[in-house]
C-alpha positions in Angstrom: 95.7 82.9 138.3 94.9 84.8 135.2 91.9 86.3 136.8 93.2 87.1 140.0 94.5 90.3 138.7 94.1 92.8 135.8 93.4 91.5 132.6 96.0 90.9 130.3 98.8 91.8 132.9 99.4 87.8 133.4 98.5 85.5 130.8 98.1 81.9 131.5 100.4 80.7 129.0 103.2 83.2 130.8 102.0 82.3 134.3 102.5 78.2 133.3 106.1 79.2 132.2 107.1 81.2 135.3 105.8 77.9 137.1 107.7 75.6 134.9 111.0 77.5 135.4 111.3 78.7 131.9 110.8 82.2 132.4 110.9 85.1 135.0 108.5 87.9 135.2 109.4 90.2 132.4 109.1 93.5 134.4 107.9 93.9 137.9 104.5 94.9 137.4 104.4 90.9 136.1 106.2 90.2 139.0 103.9 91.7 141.4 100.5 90.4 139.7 102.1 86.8 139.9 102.7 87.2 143.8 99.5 88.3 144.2 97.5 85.6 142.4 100.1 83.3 144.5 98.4 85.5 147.5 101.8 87.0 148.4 101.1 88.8 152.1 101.2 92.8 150.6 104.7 93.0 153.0 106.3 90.6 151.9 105.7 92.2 148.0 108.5 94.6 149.1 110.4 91.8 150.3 110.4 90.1 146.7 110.7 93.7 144.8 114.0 94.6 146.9 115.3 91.1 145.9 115.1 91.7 142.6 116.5 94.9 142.5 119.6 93.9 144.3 119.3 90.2 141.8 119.4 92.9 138.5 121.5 95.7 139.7 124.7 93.8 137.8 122.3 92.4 135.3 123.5 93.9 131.7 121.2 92.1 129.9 117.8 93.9 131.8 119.9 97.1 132.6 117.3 99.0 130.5 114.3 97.9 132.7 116.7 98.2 135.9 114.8 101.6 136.7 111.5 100.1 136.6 112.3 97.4 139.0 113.6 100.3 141.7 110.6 102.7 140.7 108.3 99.6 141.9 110.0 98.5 144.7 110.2 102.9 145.7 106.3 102.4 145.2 105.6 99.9 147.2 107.6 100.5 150.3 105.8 104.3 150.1 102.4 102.2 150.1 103.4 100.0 152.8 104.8 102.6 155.0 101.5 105.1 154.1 99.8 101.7 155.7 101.7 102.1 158.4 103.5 98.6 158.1 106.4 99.3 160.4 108.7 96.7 159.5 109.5 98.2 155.7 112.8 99.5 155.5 113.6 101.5 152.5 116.2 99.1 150.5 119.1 101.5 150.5 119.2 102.0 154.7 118.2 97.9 154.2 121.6 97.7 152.3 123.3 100.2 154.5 122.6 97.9 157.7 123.8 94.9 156.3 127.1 96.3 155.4 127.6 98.0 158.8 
């Protein structure tokens, strides 16, 4: 998996504890490169970046990185939709739709 995506971004001995259960990707550039080398469809990357935005919105302890997570997830839905992958939704109107 290690070589699947850019050195050093995903070490094996990280990648075996992610697997295990011990850890979770420390921020979501991690996150992303461990989808990926599990060949996680592009769309569905957004899928797993809004989760984890909505998972640490209330998380104190990763408060700090909290704007990294919604900076990647911001990314990738203006990738997706620059592809012209119609069934992004931007996670706030996503939020605002499942309230209504």
């Amino acid at each position: 998996m290690e070589l699947t995506v850019r050195p050093g971004v995903l070490p094996k001995t990280t990648t075996r504890r992610i697997i295990a259960g011990d850890v979770l990707p420390v921020d979501p550039e991690q996150a992303v490169a461990f989808l990926r080398a599990c060949y996680v469809d592009p769309a569905a990357l957004e899928q797993w970046l809004a989760a984890a935005v909505r998972a640490l919105r209330d998380d104190p302890s990763r408060s700090k990185r909290f704007d990294r997570w919604v900076k990647a997830h911001q990314e990738m839905t203006r990738q997706l939709q620059e592809k012209g992958i119609a069934s992004v939704t931007p996670l706030r109107a996503r939020e605002e739709q499942h309230a209504a």
